[in-house]
C-alpha positions as CSV (number, residue, x, y, z in Angstrom):
1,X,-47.2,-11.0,14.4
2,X,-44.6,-12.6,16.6
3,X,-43.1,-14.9,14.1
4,X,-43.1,-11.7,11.3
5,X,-41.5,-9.6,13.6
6,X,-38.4,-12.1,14.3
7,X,-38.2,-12.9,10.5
8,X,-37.6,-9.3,9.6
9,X,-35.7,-8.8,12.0
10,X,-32.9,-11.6,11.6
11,X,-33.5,-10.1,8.0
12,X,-32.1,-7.2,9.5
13,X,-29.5,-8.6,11.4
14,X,-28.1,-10.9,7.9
15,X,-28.3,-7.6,6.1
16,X,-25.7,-5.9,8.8
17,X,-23.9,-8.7,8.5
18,X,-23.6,-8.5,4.9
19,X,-22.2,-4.9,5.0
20,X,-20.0,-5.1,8.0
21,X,-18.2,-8.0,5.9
22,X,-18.1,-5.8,2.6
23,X,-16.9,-3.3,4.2
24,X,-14.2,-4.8,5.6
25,X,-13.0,-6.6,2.5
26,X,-12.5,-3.1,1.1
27,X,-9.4,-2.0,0.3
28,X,-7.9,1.5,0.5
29,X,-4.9,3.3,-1.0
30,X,-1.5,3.3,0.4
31,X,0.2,5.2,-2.9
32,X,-0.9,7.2,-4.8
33,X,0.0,9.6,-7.7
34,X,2.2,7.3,-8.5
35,X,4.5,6.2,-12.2
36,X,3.6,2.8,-13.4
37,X,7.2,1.5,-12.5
38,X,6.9,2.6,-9.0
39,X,3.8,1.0,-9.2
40,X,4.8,-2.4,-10.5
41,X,7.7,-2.0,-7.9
42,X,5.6,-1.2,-4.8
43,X,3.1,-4.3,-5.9
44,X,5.7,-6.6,-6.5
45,X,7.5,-6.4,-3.1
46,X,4.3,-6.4,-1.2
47,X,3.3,-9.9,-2.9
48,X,6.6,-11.3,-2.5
49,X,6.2,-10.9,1.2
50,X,2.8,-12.6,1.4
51,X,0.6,-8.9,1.5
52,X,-2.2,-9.0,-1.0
53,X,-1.8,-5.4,-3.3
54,X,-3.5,-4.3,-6.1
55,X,-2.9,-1.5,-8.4
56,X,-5.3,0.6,-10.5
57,X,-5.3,3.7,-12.4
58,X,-7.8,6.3,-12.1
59,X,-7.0,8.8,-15.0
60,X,-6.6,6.7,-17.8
61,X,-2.8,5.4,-17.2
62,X,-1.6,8.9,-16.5
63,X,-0.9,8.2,-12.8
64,X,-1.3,4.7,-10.8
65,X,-2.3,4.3,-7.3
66,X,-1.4,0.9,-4.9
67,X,-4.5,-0.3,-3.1
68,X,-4.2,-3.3,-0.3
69,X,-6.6,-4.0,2.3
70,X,-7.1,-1.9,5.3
71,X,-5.8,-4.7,7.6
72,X,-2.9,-4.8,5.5
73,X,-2.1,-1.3,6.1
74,X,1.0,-1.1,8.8
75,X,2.0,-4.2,7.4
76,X,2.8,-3.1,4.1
77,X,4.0,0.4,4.8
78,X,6.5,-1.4,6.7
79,X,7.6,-3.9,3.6
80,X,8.0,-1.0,1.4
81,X,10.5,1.0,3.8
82,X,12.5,-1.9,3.9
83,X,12.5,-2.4,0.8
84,X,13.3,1.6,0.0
85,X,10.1,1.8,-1.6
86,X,8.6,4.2,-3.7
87,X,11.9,4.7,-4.9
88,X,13.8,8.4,-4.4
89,X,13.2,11.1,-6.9
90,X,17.1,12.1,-8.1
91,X,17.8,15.7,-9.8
92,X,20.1,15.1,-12.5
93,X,22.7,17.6,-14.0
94,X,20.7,18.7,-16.9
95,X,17.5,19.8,-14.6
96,X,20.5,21.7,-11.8
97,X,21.4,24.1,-14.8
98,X,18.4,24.9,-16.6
99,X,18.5,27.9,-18.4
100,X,16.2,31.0,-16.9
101,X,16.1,34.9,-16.9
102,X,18.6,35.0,-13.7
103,X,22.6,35.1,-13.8
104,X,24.0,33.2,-11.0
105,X,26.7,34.0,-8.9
106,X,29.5,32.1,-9.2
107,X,29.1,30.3,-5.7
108,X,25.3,29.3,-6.6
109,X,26.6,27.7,-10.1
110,X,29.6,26.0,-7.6
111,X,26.8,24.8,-4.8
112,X,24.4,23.9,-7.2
113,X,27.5,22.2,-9.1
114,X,27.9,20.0,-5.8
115,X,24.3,19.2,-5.1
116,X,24.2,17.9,-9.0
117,X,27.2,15.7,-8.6
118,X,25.4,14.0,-5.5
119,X,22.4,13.7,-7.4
120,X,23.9,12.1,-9.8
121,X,26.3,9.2,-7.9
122,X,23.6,8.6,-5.5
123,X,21.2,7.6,-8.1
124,X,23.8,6.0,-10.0
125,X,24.3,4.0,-6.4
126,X,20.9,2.9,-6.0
127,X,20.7,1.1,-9.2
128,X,22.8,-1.7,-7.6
129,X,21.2,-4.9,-6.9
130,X,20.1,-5.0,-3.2
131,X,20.8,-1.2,-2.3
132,X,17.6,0.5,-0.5
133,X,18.8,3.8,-1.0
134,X,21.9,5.6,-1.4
135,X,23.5,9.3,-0.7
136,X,26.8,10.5,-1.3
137,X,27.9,13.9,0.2
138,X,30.3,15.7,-1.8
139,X,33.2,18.6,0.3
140,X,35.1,20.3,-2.2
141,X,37.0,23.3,-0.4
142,X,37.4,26.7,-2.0
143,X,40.9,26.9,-1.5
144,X,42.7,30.1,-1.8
145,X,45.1,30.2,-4.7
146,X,47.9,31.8,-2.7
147,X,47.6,29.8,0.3
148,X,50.5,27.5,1.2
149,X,48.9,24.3,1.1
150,X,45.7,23.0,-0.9
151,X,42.2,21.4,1.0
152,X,42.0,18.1,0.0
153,X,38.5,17.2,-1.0
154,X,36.4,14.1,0.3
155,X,33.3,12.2,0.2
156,X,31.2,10.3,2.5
157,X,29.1,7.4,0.9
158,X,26.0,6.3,2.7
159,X,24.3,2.7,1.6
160,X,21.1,1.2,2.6
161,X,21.4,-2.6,1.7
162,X,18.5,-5.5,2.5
163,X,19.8,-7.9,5.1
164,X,19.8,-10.6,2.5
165,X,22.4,-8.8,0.5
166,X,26.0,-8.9,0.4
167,X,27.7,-5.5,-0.3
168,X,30.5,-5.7,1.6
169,X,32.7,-7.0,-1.5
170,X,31.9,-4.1,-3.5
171,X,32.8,-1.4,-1.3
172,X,36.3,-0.9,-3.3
173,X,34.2,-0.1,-6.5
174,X,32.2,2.2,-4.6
175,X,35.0,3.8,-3.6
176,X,36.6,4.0,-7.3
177,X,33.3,5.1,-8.9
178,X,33.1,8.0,-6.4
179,X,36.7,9.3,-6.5
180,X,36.5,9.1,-10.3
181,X,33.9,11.2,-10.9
182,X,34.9,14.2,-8.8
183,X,37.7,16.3,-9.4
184,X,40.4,16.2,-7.2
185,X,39.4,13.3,-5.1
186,X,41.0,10.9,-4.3
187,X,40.6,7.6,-3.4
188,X,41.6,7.2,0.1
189,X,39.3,10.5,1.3
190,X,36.3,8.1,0.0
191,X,34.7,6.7,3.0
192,X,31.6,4.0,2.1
193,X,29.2,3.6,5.5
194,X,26.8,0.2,4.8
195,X,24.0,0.1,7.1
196,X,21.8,-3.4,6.5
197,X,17.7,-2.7,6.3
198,X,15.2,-4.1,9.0
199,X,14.2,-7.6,8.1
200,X,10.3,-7.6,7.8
201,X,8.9,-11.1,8.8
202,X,6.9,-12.8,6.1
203,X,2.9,-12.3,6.1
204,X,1.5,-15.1,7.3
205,X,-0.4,-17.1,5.3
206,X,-4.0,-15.9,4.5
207,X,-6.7,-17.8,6.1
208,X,-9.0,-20.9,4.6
209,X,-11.9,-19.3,4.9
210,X,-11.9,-15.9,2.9
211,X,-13.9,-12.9,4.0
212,X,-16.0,-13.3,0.8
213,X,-16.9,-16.7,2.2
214,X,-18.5,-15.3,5.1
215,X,-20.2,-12.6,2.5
216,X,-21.7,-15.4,0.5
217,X,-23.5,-17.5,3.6
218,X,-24.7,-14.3,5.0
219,X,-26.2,-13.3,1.4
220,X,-27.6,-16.9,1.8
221,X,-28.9,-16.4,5.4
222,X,-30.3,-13.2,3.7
223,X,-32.2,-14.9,0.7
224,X,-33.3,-18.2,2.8
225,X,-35.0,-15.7,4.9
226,X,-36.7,-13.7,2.6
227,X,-37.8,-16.9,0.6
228,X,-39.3,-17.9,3.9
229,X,-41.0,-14.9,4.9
230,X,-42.6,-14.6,1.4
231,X,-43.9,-18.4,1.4
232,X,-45.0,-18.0,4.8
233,X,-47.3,-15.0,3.4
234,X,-48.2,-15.9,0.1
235,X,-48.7,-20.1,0.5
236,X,-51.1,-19.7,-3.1
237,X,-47.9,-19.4,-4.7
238,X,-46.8,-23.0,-3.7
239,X,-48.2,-26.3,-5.3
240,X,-51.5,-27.4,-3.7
241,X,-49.2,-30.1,-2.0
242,X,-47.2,-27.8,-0.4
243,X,-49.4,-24.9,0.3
244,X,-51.5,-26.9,2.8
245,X,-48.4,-27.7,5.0
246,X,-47.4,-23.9,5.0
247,X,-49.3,-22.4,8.4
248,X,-50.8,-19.6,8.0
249,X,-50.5,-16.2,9.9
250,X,-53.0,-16.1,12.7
251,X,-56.2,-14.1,12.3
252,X,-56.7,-11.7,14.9
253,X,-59.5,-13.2,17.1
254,X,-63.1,-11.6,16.8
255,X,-65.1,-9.6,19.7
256,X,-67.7,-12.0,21.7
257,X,-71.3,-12.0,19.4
258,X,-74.0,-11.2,21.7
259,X,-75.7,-14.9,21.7
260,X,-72.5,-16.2,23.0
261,X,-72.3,-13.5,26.0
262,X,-75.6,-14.3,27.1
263,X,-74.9,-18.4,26.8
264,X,-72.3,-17.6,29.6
């Protein structure tokens, strides 16, 4: 009974083993809801920084999600802020003036005007190779008609960049593209603010021995054992050559007979 008990139970123990190591090769979603593209572009980044990532669909292509292990987790969060990742959602003109039921008053249509314009340059910005994001904040003045002297407007230009970029050179064309597209502004009232990303250090290099390694010599462990513990209680099943090495399980040893009690 000794020997059965510590088979089953280092059965036990490989079987833990087993499921503690599946469990941690799991991997769990950092994105979700999300459109192929940003997909591709969250998946892309993470493997050109060494972070294994995956990306599945769950409703047929409608929406994707980006799945990495859950070791991976800070890791990857981190590569994707540097890299301005999932990308910024940008309202464009046509979506600022929709038409509805409600009139609006001339200084909504000028504010929404404004917010439109932003929308518009910032996304326009962020299409540049090596931006990480981009926003562009817009004064126009409502000047008074009779007032002596005119409100220039003026337009601040903020740009995320990844270190390994070089942005400064285009700065004047920033400049241009921003005074050009506004009404009334000029160039020199265009002020361009680059702010270089945080460098995230390459992932180090995975391990030789992979986690599904370890899963495959415990499942081993697991089946040597249970091979074992049925040979050791079924020997018939084995070749007469083999059965009569196998020892068998000890008999439980019978009560004294009555002849032997009076021989002692």
């Amino acid at each position: 009974m000794n020997i059965r008990h510590h088979i089953l139970r280092s059965l036990h123990w490989a079987l833990a083993v087993c499921m503690a190591l599946a469990l941690a090769a799991c991997k769990t979603d950092l994105y979700t809801k999300q459109t192929e593209a940003d997909a591709n572009s969250m998946v892309s980044a993470l493997l050109e920084n060494g972070t294994p990532a995956t990306k599945e669909s769950p409703d047929g292509g409608k929406t994707w999600s980006v799945k990495v292990e859950q070791d991976d987790v800070v890791r990857a969060l981190a590569v994707l802020r540097s890299q301005g990742l999932p990308q910024d959602k940008y309202v464009n003109l046509g979506d600022m003036f929709k038409k509805e039921g409600l009139i609006s008053t001339p200084t909504e249509e000028r504010v929404r005007f404004i917010h439109g314009v932003s929308q518009e340059l910032s996304a326009t910005l962020a299409q540049i190779d090596g931006v990480v994001t981009a926003r562009v904040h817009i004064v126009l003045p409502n000047n008074d008609p009779l007032a002596p002297e005119a409100k220039p407007s003026s337009a601040s230009v903020f740009v995320k960049y990844r270190p390994q970029a070089n942005l400064t050179a285009l700065t004047p064309a920033i400049k241009n593209m921003v005074a050009r597209s506004v009404e009334g502004l000029s160039y020199a009232n265009v002020s361009v603010t680059l702010v270089p990303g945080a460098m995230v250090a390459q992932a180090p290099p995975p391990q030789t021995t992979s986690v599904w390694v370890w899963v495959g010599l415990a499942a081993l462990v697991l089946l040597l054992g249970g091979v074992g513990w049925v040979v050791w209680r079924r020997p018939a099943w084995l070749p007469a050559g083999l059965a009569s090495k196998v020892p068998r399980p000890l008999a439980p040893s019978a009560p004294p007979t009555a002849s032997t009690a009076t021989a002692a």
